[in-house]
N, C-alpha and C positions, 0 to 999 in steps of 0.2 A: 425321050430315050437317051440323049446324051446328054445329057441332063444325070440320068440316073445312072451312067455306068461313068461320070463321073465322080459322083459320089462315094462311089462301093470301090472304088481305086483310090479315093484319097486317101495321103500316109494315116489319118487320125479315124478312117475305115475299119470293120475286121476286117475285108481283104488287103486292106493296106497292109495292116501289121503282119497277116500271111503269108503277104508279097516279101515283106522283107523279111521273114522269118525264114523264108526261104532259101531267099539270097543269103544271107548269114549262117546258114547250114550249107549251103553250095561254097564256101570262100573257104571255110572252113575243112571241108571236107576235102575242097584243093590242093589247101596247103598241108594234111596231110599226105596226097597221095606226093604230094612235090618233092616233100624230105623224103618221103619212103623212094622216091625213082632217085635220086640224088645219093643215099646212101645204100641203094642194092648191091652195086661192085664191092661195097667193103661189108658186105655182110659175114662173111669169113674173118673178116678180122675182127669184127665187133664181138663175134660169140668169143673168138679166140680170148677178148680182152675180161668176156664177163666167167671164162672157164679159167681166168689166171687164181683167183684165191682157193682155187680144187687144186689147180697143178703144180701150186709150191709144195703143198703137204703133201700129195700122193709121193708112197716111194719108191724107190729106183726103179727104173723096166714099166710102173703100171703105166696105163692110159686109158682115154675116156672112148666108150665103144659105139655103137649104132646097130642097136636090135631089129632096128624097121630098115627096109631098106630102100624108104625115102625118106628114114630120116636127116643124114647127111644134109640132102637138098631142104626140106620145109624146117628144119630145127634151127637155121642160121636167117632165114628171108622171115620168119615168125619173130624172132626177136628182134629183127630192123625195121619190122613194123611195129613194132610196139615200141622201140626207140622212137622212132618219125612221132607216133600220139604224142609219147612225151614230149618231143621238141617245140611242136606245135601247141601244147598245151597254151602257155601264155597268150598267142595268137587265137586261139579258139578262145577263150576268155574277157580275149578283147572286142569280140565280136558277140560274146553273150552280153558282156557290161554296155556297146553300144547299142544295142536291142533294148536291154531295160533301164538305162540312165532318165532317158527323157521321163518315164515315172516316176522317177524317187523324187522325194526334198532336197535341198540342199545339205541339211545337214545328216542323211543317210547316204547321201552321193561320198560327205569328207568320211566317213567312217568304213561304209563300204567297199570303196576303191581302196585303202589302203590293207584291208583284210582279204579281197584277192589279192593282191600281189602277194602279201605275206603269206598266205596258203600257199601258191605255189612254191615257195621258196620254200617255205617248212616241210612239203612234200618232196621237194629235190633233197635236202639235206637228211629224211629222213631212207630213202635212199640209199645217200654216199656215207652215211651213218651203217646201216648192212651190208656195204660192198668194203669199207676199210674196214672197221672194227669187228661186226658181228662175223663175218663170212670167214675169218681167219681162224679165230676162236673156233666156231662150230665145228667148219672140218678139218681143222685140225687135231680136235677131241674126238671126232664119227674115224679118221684114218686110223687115230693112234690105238681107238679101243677096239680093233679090229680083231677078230681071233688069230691065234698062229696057223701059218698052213693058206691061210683066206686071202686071196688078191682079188684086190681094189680095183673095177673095171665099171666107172658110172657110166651108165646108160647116158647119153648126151642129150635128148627127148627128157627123161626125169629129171637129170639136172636142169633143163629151164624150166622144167612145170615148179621144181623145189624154189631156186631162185625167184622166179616171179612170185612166188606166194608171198615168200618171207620180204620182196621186195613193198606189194603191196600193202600189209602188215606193217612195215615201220612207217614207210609212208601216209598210210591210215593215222596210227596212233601221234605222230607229229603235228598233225592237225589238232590235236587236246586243247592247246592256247587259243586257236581261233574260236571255238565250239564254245570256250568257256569266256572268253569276251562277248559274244553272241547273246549267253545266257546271262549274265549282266546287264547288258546296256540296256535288253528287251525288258529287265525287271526281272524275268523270269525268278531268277534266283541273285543273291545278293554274296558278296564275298563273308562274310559272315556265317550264310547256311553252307556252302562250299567250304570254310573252315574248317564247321565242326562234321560234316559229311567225310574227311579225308581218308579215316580208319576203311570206311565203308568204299570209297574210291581204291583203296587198296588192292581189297579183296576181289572188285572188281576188275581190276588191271591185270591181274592173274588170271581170272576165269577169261577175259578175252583173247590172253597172250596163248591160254590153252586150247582155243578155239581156231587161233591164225597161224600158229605156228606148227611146226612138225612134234610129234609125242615126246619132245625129251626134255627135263628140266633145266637144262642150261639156253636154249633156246626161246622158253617159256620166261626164262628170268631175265635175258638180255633183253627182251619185250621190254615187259610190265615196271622192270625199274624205270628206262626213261619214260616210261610212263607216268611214272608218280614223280618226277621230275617236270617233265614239263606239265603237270597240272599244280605243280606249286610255283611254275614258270606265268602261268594262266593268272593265280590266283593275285600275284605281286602287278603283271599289268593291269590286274582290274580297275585298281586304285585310279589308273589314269582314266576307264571307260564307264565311270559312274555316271547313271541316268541324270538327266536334269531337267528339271520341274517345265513344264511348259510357257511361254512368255505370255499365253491368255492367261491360265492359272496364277501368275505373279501378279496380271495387271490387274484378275481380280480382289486379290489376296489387298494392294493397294488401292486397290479404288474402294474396298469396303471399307475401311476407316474414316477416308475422306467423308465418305456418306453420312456415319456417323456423327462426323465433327457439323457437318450442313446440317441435321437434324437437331442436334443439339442446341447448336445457335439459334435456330426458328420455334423452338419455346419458348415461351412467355417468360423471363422472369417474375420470382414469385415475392 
């Protein structure tokens, strides 16, 4: 008997791996609730900082409203929880990578580790790419094409359901260079069929930017260009992430000639 509930507890167990699948969803889930209680008191100023590229453009007298009347309270603790995910993200991460490291190879361990980290960062940058550049642009154009007569009074509730979209969206689309180092290294597809695909990548860049973004073409276009940016961003580091041939396949590649030169010799001359 203990004997056998030894077994079923060992790390190299399934319940081993469930045990620590656990623990690593429990740590994780900690350290988001850790940031989320760490940055509750500044949840007011957090919305305040992410309602700044509305309230440069809105003009004189306007301001942003609250149709719900809790939304005051849940529309500022909603986005500091979704701040805390974010901050935690690399932490969660490090805690999937130590869960699945001990399976990989060595040389998926050097490729992989360095394509999270860079995911994450192309995902923050994608981002602070919509809060500096895009978010100024947009409502800046949504204030100015406003009708005469029509005052400007965003709902504070759709303002973060808009912003988290369009946040999500560029952050999505930033991840393109990882996606296509991925589809390289696996063989899947080679820099070469991705070359001549790029017309066709274009047209697609659009229909997604049409899908994640709100109905307007300036919106739709601040997407899809870095999008076809960074998959010609993708397609130049491929160069460095080309497959290579495996070291049994080389050593048979070598060892067959040698074979032949041994048969050769053990003929008879004639």
């Amino acid at each position: 008997m203990n004997t056998t509930k030894t077994n079923q507890a060992s790390p190299n167990s399934l319940i081993g791996h469930l045990i620590e699948m656990r623990n690593r969803l429990l740590k994780s889930i900690a350290a988001v609730v850790l940031v989320f209680i760490s940055l509750a008191y500044f949840a007011n100023d957090i919305y305040h900082i992410l309602s700044m590229p509305l309230m440069k453009v809105m003009p004189a007298g306007a301001s942003m409203i609250a149709t719900d009347v809790a939304a005051p309270f849940f529309a500022p603790f909603k986005l500091t929880f979704i701040v805390a995910c974010l901050i935690s993200v690399p932490y969660i991460l490090f805690q999937i990578w130590r869960f699945v490291a001990p399976a990989l190879y060595t040389k998926e361990k050097h490729l992989i580790a360095p394509l999270i980290a860079s995911s994450t960062l192309l995902f923050y940058a994608g981002i602070a790419f919509a809060y500096f550049l895009v978010f100024p642009i947009i409502f800046g154009f949504f204030t100015s094409a406003a009708p005469e007569g029509v005052t400007i009074a965003t709902d504070i509730s759709s303002y973060l359901d808009f912003v988290l979209k369009l946040f999500f969206a560029f952050g999505l689309s930033f991840e393109i260079p990882v996606a296509i180092l991925l589809l390289i290294w696996t063989g899947a597809m080679t820099r070469e069929q991705l070359i001549e695909k790029r017309s066709y990548f274009i047209v697609i860049a659009f229909i997604i930017a049409m899908f994640l973004t709100p109905p307007d073409v300036l919106s739709q276009t601040l997407l899809a260009v870095p999008m076809c940016l960074l998959y010609e961003l993708g397609i130049w580091l491929g160069r460095f992430y080309q497959p290579k041939p495996d070291e049994d396949d080389a050593v048979d590649e070598t060892a067959e000639p040698a074979a032949q030169i041994e048969n050769k010799a053990d003929q008879p001359h004639q």
